[in-house]
N, C-alpha and C positions, 0 to 999 in steps of 0.2 A: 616514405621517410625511413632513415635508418634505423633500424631498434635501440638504438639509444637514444637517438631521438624525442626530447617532450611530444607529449600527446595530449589531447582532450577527448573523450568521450563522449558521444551524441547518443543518447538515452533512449529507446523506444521499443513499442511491441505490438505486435502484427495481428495477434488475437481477439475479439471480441467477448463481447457475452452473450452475443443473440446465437440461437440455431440454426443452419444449414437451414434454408428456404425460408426464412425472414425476410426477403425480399419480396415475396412474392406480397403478404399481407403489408410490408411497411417500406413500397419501394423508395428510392434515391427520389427528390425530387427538388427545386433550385426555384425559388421564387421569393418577393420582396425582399431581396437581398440575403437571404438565409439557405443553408444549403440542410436538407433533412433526411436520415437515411440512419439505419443502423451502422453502427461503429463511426459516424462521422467524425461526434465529436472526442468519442475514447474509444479510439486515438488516430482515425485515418489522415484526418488533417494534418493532425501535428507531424506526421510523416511525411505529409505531402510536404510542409514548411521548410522540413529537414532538407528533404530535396533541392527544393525551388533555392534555397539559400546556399549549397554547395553548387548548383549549377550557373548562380547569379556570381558568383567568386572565381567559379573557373572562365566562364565566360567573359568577365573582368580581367581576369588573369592578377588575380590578387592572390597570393600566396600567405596565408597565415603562417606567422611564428611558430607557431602551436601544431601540429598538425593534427586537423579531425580523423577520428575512428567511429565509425558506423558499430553499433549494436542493434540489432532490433529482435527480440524474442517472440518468441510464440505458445509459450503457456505464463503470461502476468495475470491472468485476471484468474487463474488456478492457484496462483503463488509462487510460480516463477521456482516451483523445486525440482525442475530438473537443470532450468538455466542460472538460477543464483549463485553457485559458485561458481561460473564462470564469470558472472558480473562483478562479485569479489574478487577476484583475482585482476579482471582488467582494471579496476578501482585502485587495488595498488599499486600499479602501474601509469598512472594518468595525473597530471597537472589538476584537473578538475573535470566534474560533470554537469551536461547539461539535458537535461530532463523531458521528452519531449509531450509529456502529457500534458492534457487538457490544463486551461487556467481557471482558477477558480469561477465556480460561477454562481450569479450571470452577469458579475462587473470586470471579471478578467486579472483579477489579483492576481498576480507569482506566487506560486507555493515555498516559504520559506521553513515551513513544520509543518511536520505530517506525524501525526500517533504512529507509534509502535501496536504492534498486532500481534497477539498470539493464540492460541488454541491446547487448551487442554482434556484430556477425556480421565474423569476419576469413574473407574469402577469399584463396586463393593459389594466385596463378596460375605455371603450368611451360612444361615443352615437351612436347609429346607427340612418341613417336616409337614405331616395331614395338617389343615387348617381347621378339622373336625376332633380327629381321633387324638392327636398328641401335638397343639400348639404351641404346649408349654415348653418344647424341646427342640423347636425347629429359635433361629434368629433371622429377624425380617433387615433384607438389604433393602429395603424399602424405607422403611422406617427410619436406620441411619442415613439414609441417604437425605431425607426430611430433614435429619436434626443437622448436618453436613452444607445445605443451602442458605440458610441465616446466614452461617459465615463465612460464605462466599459472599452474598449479598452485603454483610458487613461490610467487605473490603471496595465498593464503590466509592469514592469521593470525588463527586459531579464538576464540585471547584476548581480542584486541581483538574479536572481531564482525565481521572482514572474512571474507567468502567468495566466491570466481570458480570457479563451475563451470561446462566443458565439455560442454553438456547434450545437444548434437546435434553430429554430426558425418557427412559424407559428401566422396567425392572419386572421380574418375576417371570413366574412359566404359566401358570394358571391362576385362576381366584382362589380356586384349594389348597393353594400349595403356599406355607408361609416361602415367602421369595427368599432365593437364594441369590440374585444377583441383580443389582443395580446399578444403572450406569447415566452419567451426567457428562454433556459435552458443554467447552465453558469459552466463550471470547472474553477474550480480554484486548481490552486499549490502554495503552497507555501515552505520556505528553515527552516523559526522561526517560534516561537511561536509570536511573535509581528508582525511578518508581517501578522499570519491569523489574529489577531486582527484587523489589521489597516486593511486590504483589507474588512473583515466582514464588520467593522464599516461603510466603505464608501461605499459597495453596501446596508447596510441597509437603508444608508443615504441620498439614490436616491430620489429625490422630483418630483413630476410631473409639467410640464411646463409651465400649464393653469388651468385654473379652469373647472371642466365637467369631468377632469382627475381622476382616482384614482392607485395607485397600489397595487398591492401584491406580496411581498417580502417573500418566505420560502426555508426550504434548510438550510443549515449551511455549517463548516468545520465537516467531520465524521471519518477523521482520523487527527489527530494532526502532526505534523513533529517530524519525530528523528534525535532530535540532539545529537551535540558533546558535552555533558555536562563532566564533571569531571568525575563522575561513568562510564558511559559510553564509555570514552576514556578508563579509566584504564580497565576497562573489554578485550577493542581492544589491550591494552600492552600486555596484561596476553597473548592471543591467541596468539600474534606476537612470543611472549618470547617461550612458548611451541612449536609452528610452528619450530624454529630452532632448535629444541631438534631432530625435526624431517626429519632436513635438509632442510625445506619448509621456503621461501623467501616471509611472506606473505606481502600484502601490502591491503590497504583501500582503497574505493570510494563510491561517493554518489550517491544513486537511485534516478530519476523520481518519479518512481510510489510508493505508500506507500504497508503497507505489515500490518500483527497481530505484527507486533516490533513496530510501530506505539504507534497501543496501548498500549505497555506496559510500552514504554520507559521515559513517567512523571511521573510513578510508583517506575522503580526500573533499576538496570543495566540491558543495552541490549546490546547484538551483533545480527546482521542480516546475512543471507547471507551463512550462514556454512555449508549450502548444496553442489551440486552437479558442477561439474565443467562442463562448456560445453556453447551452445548459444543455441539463438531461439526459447524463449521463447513466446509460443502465436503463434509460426508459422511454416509453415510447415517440417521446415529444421531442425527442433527441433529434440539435442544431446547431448549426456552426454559422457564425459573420463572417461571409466574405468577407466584406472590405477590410475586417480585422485579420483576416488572414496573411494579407499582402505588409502589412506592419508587424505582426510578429515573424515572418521571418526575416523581414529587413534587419529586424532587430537581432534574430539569430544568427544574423551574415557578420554583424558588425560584433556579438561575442567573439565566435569563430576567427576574427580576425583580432582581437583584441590581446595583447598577450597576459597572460595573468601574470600579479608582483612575482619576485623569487624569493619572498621570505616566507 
């Protein structure tokens, strides 16, 4: 298509989480209807979907309005930080996205929200001194770092969908030596965009307790939340409204974990989620429905071909 030309974005990523010889212990195997194998479900299928639906349109010789663009990375389940600004970039350049990860499971929901993810590391730096001879003169980064946790842990509110947990923690040189340095690695999720603001804001805003203290606060939010904005609900209608063309009862839910829809979704419309049906992601149980397979991509033939409003 010409570069001026509207586009849509076809969403996906080529990497796993298992290790190189995972197969040997948990090979591919295809029985009562279920296909089981490392990366089946996150995300070989939903590639394969991708495929079978562009090859069933040119086959057809059905030309979409829209024209698709293929993305598919290779470091998302790392966080996607060497390929994310590239996916921002194609984001502002596209009509909309379509998402080809896994669907919720194990009923096959559309991912309409997905938390925002981020990572922080607070170091705290002390004084060391003998934990015998002169403790009165050393300051424990240990200690602040104790008093530092409560109000990180404060800042959880399970209702809303906010969560900061303290997932790693380590500090000092020896048992004798009052610690001179402490250090705390921190996830955070969040549901909005104001709440990673507001949770940012107040672990930037951690102060130390005494004087002799210092911290260091780095890390941010690295993927934003997608949310249920206007564009992005009507993208989830359009799917819903096609779904029953196809006799398919879709329905929506929101992810935990964030995904490349993340990024795109302050950009431009997104749907997540239009991959593969099945569970077990990340584990060893991990399965994909055939026969669900051959309905989600139909489904994805018939986006692809759909032109999106022009307001």
């Amino acid at each position: 298509a010409p570069a001026d030309h509207p586009r849509q974005l076809l969403l996906g990523h080529s990497d796993t989480v298992w290790d190189v010889g995972t197969l040997q212990t948990m090979p591919c195997v295809i029985e009562d209807g279920k296909m089981r194998g490392p990366g089946v479900y996150d995300m070989k299928a939903g590639l394969a979907q991708m495929i079978f639906a562009l090859r069933a349109l040119r086959d057809l010789r059905l030309t979409p309005a829209v024209a698709p663009l293929v993305f598919v990375n290779s470091d998302e389940e790392i966080g996607s930080f060497e390929s994310g600004s590239h996916i921002a970039r194609l984001a502002r350049q596209v009509a909309r996205v379509l998402v080809l990860e896994p669907s919720l499971e194990p009923g096959g929901k559309l991912k309409t929200a997905r938390k925002g993810v981020g990572d922080f590391v607070i170091t705290v730096h002390g004084r060391a001194a003998h934990a015998g001879l002169e403790p009165e003169k050393g300051i424990s980064a240990i200690l602040e770092m104790a008093r530092l946790i409560p109000q990180l842990d404060a800042m959880n509110d399970w209702e809303r969908g906010v969560s900061v947990n303290v997932g790693l923690l380590s500090g000092g040189v020896r048992s004798n030596v009052i610690a001179p340095i402490s250090q705390a690695t921190v996830d955070v999720r969040i549901p909005t965009q104001a709440d990673a603001e507001r949770v940012t804001a107040k672990i930037r805003g951690l102060c130390p307790s005494r004087a002799g203290i210092s911290l260091d606060i780095e890390g941010g939010i690295n993927r934003m939340p997608l949310e249920r904005t206007p564009r992005n609900r009507q993208l989830w209608h359009l799917a819903r409204d096609l779904g029953r063309l196809l006799g398919l009862q879709l329905e929506q839910g929101a992810a935990g974990g964030g995904s490349d829809g993340n990024i795109t979704s302050p950009y431009t419309a997104t749907l997540d989620g239009l991959g593969a049906v099945g569970d077990g992601a990340h584990a060893t149980h991990e399965f994909v429905y055939l026969d669900k397979m051959v309905e989600r991509a139909a489904l994805l033939a018939l986006l692809i071909l759909t032109e999106p409003p022009t307001n």
